[in-house]
C-alpha positions as CSV (number, residue, x, y, z in Angstrom):
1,X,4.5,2.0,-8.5
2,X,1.5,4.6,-8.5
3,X,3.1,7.9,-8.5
4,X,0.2,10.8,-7.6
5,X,1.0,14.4,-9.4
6,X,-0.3,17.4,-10.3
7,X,0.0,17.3,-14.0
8,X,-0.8,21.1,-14.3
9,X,2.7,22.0,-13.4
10,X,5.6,22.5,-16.1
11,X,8.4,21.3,-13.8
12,X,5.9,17.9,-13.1
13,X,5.4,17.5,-16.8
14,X,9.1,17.7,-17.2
15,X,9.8,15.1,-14.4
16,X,7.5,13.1,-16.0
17,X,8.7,13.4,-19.4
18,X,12.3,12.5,-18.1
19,X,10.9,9.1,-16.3
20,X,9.4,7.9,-19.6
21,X,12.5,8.1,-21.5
22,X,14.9,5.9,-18.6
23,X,14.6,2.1,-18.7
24,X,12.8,1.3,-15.4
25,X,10.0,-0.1,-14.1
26,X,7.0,1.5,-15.4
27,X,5.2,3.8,-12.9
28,X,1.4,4.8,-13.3
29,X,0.2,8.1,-12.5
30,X,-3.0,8.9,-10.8
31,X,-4.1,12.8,-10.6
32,X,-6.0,12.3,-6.5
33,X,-6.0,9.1,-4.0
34,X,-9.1,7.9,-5.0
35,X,-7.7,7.6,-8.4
36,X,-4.6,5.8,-7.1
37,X,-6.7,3.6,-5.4
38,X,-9.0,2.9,-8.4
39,X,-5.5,2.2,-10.2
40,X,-3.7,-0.3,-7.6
41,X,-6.9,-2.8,-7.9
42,X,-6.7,-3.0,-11.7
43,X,-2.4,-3.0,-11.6
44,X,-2.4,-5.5,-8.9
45,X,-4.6,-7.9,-10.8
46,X,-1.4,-8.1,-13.3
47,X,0.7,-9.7,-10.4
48,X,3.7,-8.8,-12.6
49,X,6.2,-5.6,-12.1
50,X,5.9,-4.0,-15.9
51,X,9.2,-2.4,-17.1
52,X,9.8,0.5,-20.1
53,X,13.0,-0.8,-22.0
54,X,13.2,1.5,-24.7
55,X,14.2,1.0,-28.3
56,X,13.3,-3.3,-27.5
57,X,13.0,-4.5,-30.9
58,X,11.2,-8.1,-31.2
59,X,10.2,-9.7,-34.2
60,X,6.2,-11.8,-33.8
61,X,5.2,-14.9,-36.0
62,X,1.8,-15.5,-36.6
63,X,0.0,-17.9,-39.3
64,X,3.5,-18.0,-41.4
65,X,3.8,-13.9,-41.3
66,X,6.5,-12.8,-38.9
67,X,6.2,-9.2,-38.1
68,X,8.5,-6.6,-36.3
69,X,7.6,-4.1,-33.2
70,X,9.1,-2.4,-30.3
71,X,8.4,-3.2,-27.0
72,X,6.1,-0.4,-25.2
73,X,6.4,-2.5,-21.9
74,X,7.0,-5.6,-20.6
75,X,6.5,-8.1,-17.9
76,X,6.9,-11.9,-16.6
77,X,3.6,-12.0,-18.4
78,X,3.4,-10.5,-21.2
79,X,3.9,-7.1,-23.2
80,X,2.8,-4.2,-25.1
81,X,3.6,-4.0,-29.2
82,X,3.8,-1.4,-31.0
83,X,3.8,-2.7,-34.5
84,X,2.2,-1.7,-38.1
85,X,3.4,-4.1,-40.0
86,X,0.9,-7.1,-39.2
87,X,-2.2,-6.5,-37.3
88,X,-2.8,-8.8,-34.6
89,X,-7.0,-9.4,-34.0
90,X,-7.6,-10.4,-30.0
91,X,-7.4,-14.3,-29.3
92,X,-4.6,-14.9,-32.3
93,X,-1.6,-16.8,-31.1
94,X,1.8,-15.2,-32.2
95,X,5.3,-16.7,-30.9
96,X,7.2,-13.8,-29.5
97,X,10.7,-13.5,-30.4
98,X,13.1,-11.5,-28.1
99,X,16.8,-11.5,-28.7
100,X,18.8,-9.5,-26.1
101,X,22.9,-9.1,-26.1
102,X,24.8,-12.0,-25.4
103,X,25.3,-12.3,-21.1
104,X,27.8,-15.1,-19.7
105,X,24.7,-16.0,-17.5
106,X,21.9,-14.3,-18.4
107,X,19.5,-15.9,-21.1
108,X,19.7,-13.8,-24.1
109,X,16.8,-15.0,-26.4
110,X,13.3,-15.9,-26.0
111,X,10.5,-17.4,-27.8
112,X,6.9,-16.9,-26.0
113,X,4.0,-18.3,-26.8
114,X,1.3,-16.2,-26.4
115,X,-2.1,-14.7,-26.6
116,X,-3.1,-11.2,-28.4
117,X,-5.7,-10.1,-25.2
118,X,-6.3,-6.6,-26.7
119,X,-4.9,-4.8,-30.1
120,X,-5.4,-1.8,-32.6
121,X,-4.1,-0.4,-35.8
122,X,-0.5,0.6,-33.8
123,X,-0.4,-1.4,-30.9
124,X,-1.2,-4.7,-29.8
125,X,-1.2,-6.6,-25.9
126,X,-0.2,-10.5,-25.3
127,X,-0.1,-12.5,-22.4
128,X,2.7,-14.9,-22.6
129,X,1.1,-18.6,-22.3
130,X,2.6,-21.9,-20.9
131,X,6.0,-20.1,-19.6
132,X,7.5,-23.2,-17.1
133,X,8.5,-21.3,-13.7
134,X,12.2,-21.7,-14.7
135,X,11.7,-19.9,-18.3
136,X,9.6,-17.1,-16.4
137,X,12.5,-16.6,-13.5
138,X,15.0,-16.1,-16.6
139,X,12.7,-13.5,-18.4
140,X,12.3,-12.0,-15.1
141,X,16.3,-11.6,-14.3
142,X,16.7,-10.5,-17.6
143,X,13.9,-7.8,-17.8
144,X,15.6,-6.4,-14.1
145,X,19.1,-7.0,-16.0
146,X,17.9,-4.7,-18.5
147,X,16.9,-2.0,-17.2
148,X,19.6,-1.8,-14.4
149,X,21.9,-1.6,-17.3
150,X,21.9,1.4,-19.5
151,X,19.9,4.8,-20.0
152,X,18.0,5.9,-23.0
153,X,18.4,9.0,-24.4
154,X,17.1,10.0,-27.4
């Protein structure tokens, strides 16, 4: 969702403050329509809906290190880190580990292949490789399970 705002108003910044910190999809914010515009062709390239799930913890092994990061956002096709314990260089291969709490049908862990497509010293980007259709539908339900299910407040 592209949400279009005026960021010079207090009560907007507030809204938008409060929108960050619930587990939801995760909207984009564009400042005219053009900018929207500009926006949805580069968003809809992704094919994916990205979600905020605050506080995700996930741990990431990479050439026999395994690291620790929260989730900044997710999707069916990959995710945002932020991390500072191992610094991931673009094109290395890490195995993403996600371990939810147990659901009667609901699959609770995960481990993603995947590709580091952009990084930096706090934050690196992955696109999840080889995910089977089946494997991506259960990421999928458990992603919308997630953040149907509880609020974050700090």
């Amino acid at each position: 969702m592209i949400r279009i705002i005026d960021d010079d108003n207090i009560s907007t910044r507030q809204i938008k403050r409060l929108s960050e910190k619930v587990n939801c999809y995760k909207p984009v914010y564009a400042k005219s329509n053009k900018e929207a515009l500009d926006t949805f062709k580069y968003v809809f390239k992704r094919k994916e809906i990205r979600f905020q799930i605050h506080k995700l913890k996930i741990e990431y092994e990479s050439r026999g290190k395994t690291g620790i990061g929260v989730i900044a956002d997710i999707s069916a096709m990959g995710c945002a880190v932020e991390s500072h314990n191992i610094i991931m260089a673009p094109r290395t291969k890490p195995v993403i580990i996600l371990n939810f709490d147990n659901h009667e049908t609901i699959q609770s862990k995960f481990r993603l292949n995947s590709t580091v497509v952009r990084s930096d010293e706090k934050m690196f980007a992955v696109k999840f490789s080889n995910l089977d259709p089946e494997l991506k539908e259960q990421l999928y339900k458990r992603l919308a399970y997630e953040v149907t299910r509880s609020v974050y407040l700090p």
